[in-house]
C-alpha positions as CSV (number, residue, x, y, z in Angstrom):
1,X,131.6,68.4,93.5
2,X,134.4,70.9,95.3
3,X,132.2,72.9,97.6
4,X,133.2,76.5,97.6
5,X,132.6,79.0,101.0
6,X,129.9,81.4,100.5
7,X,130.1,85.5,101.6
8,X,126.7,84.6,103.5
9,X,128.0,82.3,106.2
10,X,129.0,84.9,108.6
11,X,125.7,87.1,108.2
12,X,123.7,84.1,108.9
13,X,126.3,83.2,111.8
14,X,125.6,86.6,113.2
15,X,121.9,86.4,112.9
16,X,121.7,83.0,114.7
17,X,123.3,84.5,117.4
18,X,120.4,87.0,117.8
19,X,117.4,85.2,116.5
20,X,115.7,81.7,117.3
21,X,115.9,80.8,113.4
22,X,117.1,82.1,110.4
23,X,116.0,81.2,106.6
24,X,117.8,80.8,103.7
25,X,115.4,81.2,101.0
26,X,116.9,81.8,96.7
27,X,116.5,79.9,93.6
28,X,116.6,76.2,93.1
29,X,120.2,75.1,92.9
30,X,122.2,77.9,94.2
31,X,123.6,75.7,97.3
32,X,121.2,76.4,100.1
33,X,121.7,72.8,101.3
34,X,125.1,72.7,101.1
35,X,125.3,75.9,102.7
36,X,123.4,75.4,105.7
37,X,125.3,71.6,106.3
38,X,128.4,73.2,106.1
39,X,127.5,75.6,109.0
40,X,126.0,73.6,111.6
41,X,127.4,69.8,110.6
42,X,126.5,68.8,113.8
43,X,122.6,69.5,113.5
44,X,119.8,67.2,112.7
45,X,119.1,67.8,108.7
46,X,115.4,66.7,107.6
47,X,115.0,67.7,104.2
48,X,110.9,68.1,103.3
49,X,111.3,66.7,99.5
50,X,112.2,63.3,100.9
51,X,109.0,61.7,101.5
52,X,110.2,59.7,105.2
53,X,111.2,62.9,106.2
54,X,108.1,64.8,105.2
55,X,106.2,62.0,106.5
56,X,107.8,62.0,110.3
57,X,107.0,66.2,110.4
58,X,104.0,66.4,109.1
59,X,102.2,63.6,110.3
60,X,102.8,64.9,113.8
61,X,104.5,68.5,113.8
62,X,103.6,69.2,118.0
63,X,105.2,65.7,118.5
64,X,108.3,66.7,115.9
65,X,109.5,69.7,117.7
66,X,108.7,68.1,121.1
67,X,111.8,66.4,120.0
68,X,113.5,69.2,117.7
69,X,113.7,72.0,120.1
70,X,116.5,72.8,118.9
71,X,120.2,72.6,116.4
72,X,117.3,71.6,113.8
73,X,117.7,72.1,110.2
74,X,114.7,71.9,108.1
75,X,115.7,71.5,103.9
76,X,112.7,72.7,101.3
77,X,110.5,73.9,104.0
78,X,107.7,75.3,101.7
79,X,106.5,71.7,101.3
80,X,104.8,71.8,105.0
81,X,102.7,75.0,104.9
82,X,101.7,74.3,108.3
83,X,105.2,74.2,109.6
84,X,105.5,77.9,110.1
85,X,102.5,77.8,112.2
86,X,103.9,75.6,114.7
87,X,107.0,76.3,114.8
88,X,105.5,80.0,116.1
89,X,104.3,78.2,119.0
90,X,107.6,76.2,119.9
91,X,109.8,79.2,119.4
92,X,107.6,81.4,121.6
93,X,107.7,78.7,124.4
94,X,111.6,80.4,124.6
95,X,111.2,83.2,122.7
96,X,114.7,84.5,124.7
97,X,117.0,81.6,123.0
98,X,118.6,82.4,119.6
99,X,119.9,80.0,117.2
100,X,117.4,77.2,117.5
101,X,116.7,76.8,113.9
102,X,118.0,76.3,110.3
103,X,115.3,76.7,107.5
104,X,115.6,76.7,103.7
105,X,113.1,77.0,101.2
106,X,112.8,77.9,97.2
107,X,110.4,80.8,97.2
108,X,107.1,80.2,97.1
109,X,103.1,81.9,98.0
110,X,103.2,79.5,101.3
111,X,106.8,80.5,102.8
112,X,106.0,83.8,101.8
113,X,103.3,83.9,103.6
114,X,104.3,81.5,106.5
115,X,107.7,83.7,107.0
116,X,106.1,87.1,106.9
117,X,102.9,86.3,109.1
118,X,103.1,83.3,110.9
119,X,107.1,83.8,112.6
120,X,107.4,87.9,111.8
121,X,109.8,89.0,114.3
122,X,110.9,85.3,114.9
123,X,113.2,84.7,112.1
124,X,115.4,86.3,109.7
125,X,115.1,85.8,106.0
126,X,118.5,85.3,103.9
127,X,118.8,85.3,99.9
128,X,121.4,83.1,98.8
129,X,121.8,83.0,95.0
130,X,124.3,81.7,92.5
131,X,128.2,82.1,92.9
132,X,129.2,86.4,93.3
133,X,132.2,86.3,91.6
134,X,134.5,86.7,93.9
135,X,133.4,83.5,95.8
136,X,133.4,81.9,92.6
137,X,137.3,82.4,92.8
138,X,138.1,82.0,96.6
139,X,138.0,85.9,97.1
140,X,136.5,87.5,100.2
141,X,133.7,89.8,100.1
142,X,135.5,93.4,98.4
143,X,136.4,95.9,100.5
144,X,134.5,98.8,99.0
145,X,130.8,97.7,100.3
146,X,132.2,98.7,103.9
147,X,133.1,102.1,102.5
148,X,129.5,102.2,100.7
149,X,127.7,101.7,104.1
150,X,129.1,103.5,105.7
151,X,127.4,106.2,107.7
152,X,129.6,109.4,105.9
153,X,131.6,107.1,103.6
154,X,135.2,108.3,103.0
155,X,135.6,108.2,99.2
156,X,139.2,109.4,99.1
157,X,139.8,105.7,101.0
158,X,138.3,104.4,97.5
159,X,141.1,104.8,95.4
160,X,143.3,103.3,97.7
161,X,141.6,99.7,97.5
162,X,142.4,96.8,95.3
163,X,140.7,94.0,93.5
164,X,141.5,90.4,93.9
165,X,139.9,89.6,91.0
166,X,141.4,89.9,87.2
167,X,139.4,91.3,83.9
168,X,138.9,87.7,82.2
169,X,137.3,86.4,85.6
170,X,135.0,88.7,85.6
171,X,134.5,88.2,81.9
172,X,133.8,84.5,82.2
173,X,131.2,85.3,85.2
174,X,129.6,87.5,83.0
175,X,129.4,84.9,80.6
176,X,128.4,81.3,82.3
177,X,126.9,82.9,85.4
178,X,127.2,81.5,88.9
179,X,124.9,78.5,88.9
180,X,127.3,75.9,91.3
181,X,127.2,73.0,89.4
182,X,127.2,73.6,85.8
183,X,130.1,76.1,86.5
184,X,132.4,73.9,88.4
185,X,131.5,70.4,86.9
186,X,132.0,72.5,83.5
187,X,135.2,73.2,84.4
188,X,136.0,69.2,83.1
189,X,133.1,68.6,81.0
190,X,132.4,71.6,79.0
191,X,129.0,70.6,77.2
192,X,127.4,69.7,80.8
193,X,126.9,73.2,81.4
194,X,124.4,73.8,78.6
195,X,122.2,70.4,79.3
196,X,122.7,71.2,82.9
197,X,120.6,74.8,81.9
198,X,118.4,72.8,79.4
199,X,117.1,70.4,82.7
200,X,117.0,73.2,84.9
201,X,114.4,75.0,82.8
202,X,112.6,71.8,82.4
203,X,112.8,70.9,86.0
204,X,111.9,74.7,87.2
205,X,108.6,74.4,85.5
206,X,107.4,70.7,86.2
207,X,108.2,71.0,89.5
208,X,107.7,74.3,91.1
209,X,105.9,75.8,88.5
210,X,103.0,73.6,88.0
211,X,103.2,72.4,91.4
212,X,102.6,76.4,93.1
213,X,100.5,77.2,90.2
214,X,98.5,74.6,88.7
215,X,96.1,76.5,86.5
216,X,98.9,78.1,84.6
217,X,99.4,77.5,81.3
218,X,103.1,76.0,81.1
219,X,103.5,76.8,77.0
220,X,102.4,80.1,77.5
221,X,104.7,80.5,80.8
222,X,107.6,79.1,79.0
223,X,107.1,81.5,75.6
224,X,107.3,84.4,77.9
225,X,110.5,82.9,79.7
226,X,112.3,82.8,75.6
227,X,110.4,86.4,75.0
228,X,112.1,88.2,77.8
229,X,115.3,87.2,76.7
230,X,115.3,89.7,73.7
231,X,114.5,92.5,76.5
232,X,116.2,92.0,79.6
233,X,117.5,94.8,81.2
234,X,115.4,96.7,79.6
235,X,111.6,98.9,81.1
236,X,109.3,95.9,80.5
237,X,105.6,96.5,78.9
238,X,103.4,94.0,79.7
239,X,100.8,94.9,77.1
240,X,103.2,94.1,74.7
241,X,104.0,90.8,76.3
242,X,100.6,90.1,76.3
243,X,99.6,91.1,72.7
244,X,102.2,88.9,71.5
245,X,102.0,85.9,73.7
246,X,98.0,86.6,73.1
247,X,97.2,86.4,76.6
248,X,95.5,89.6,78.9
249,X,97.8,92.2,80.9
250,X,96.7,90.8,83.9
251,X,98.4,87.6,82.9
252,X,101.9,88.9,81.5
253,X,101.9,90.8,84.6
254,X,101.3,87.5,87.0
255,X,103.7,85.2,85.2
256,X,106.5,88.1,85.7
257,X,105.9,88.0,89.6
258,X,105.8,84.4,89.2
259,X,109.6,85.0,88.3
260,X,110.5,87.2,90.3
261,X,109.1,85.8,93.6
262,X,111.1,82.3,92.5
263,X,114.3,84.1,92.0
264,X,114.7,83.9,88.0
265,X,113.8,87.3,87.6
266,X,114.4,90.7,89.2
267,X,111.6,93.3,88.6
268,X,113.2,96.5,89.8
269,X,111.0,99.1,90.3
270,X,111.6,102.9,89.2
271,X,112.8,105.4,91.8
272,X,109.9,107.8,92.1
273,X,111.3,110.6,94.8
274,X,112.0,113.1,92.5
275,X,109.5,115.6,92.6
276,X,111.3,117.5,89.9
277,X,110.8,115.1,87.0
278,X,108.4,113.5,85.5
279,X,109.5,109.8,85.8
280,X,108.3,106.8,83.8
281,X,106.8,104.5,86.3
282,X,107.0,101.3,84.1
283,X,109.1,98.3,85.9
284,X,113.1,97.5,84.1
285,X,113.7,93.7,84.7
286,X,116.3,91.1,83.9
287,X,117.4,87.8,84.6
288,X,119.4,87.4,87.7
289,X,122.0,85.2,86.5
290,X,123.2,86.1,83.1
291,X,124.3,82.4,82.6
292,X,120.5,81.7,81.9
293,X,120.2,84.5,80.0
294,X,123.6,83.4,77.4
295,X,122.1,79.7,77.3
296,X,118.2,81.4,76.1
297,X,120.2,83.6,73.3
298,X,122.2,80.7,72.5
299,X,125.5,82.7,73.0
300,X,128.3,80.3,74.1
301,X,131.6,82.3,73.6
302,X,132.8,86.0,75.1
303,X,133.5,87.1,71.6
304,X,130.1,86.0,70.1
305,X,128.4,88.0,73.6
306,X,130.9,90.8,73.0
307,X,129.1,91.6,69.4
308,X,126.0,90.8,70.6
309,X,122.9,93.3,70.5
310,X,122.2,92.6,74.0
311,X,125.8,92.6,75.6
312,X,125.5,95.7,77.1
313,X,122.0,95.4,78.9
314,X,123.1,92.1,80.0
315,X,126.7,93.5,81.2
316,X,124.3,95.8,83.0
317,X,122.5,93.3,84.4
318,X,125.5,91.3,85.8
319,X,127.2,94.5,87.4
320,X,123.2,95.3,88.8
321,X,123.2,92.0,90.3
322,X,127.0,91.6,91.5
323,X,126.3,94.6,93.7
324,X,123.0,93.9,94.7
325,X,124.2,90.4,96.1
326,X,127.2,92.4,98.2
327,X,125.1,94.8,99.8
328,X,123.2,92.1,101.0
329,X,126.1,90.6,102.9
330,X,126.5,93.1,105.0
331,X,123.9,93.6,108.5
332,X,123.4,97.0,106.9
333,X,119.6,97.3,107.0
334,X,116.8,99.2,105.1
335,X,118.4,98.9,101.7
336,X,116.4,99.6,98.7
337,X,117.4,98.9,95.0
338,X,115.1,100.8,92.4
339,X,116.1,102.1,88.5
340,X,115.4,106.1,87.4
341,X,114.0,107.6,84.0
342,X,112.4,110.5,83.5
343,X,110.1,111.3,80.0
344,X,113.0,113.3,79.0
345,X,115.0,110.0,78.4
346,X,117.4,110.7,81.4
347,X,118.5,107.3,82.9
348,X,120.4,106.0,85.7
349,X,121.1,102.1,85.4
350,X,120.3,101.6,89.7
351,X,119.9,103.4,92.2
352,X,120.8,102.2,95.8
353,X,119.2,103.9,98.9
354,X,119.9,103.1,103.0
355,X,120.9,104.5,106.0
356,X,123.6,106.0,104.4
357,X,122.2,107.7,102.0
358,X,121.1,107.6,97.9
359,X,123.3,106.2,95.9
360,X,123.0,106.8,92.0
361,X,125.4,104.1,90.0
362,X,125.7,103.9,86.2
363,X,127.2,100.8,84.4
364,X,129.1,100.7,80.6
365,X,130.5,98.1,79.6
366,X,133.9,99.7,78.2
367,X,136.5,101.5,79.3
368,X,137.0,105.0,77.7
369,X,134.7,107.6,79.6
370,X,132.8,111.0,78.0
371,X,131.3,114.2,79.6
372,X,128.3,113.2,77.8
373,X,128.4,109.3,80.1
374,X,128.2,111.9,82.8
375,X,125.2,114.0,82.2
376,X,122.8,112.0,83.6
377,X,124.5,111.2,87.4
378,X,125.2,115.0,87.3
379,X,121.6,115.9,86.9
380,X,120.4,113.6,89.8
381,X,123.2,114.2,91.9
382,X,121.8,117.9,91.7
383,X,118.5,117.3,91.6
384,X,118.1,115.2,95.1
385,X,121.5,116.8,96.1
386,X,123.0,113.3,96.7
387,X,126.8,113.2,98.2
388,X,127.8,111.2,95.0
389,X,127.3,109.1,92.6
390,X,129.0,105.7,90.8
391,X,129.8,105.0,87.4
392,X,131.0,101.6,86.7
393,X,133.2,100.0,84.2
394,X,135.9,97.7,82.9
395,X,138.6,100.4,83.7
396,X,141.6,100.0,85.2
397,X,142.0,102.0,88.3
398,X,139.3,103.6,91.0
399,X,139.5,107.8,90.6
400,X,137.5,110.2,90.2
401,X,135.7,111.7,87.1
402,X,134.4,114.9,88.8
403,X,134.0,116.3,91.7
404,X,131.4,113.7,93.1
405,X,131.4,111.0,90.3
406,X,133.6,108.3,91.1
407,X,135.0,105.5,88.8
408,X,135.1,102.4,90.3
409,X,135.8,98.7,87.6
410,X,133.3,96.0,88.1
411,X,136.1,93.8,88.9
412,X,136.2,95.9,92.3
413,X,132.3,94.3,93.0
């Protein structure tokens, strides 16, 4: 399988050279190991799911890193609880020496918990995830997220950029998601994409899901998986969940966590720092890669998604995501993504805050623009007295609708 490069190898580059270890934590799947190879070929790999490998750590960790002080990679490391313990202790024995470590792990209560107690200020975390676009199609990281972070960004420089991506790319993104192996082994066998998504499911809740979770009950956790399908992208109630899966609150609300916190599933909470409206506090999810979601509405063509009730939520969803994922390649830090609604039914699709500011971006999936598209971005803008706001589409050309909206096409993400 042709190995692509991914946007993340220079963050995490960067990071090794100023931490002792640095983890690469997403879905299963989405190239971790590949990734982490393909930077440092010249380390020792143990991968945790191979049971000599396991063995040799675990059966003595103090004698392991005795050994391993360093140019270590460590593959699935959430299978070895104990590892972020001791590997506190070895690190601190040179806490002054950076780029000593490689971990990766599928997300999970004990890496968590191991990364966020046991090594705090010790490592860096990293989300990988399935294929952005653009690295989908050999193009580099767009220009327009150094604008975006930038401390008083210069938006006139906007309209001067261009996209190295065409329309139907991002079409076809959209449409089979960014999963590495379906989408480029699909390429030559087209029906290996769908039983590639049919296993994954399968093999997502056999072997993480019952393994993290035994008491759960895997036909109730896989209804809910097909129910959210009908309302992704959408504010989620969990009592409804429950009352028709017939289990509590308590338990729609766990199983959605479950997703969450193993990548499947963002929960994106509302923005509540508006003290001049009333704002609905209930979370908007969605799946992250809208490949999955396609495959669980049994949409297999971009004219049958096109017509599809759920098209523009899931558009929504992708664009949501797509920028998301390029923030995140940048060493801008302190970036937070929530949604807004207030009672009176105003909505903004997501907004982005940092350093530089809030951010308000609204996503359609066509191309002709109204004043009435704008209403909403005005009224925040105004409200929190932001410097602008985004609205997102499948236009042509970056300009700008107003005096602080700016257009800018998805195929510019």
């Amino acid at each position: 399988m042709q190995d692509k490069k991914r946007l993340l190898e220079q963050k995490i580059n960067r990071l090794l050279e100023m931490f002792p270890a640095v983890a690469v934590i997403g879905p299963r799947q989405c190239g971790k190991s590949t990734l982490v190879k393909a930077l440092r070929p010249d380390w020792r790999y143990y991968d945790l799911e191979r049971p000599d490998d396991y063995q040799l750590v675990s059966s003595d960790p103090l004698g392991f890193f005795s050994r391993q002080r360093e140019k270590t990679i460590i593959d699935e490391a959430q299978q070895y609880p104990e590892l972020f313990r001791v590997l506190r202790g070895v690190i601190d024995q040179d806490r002054k020496s950076a780029g000593r470590y490689l971990l990766t792990g599928s997300s999970s209560p004990e890496i968590v918990k191991g990364l966020s107690e046991s090594l705090a200020g010790r490592i860096a975390t990293v989300e990988l995830w399935p294929f952005k676009t653009v690295e989908y199609y050999a193009k580099p990281l767009p220009a327009v997220y150094a604008v975006l972070t930038g401390s008083k960004p210069d938006l006139s420089s906007l309209t001067a950029l261009t996209s190295d991506l065409q329309q139907d790319q991002v079409y076809e993104h959209w449409l089979l998601g960014g999963y590495p192996e379906p989408r480029i082994k699909g390429l030559h066998i087209p029906e290996f994409h769908g039983l590639w998504m049919d296993e994954y499911f399968s093999d997502y809740i056999r072997r993480d899901i019952q393994r993290l979770f035994p008491r759960i009950n895997s036909h109730n956790f896989r209804l809910l998986i097909h129910s959210l399908a009908f309302q992704s992208g959408s504010m989620i109630n969990q009592t409804e969940i429950a009352r028709a899966l017939e289990i509590s609150s308590v338990t729609s609300k766990e199983y959605l966590e479950i997703l969450h916190n193993t990548f499947i599933w963002r929960n994106l909470r509302s923005y509540e720092n508006n003290a001049l409206k009333k704002v609905q506090k209930m979370p908007k999810g969605f799946f992250r890669d809208q490949g999955v979601l396609h495959h669980l509405l049994k949409i297999n063509g971009l004219d049958a998604l096109l017509v599809h009730p759920s098209a523009g939520r899931s558009f929504e969803s992708f664009v949501i995501e797509e920028i998301i994922r390029g923030f995140q390649c940048t060493l801008t830090s302190g970036i937070d993504y929530h949604y807004y609604r207030t009672r009176d039914k105003s909505e903004i699709d997501l907004i982005i805050s940092g350093p530089f500011g809030v951010i308000p971006v609204e996503v359609k999936l066509g191309h002709a623009i109204t004043q009435r598209m704008l209403t909403a971005l005005k009224i925040f803008i105004g409200d929190i007295r932001a410097h602008f706001g985004i609205l997102v589409n499948n236009s042509e050309k970056i300009e700008f609708l107003d005096d602080r909206i700016i257009q800018i096409p998805a195929r510019f993400f």
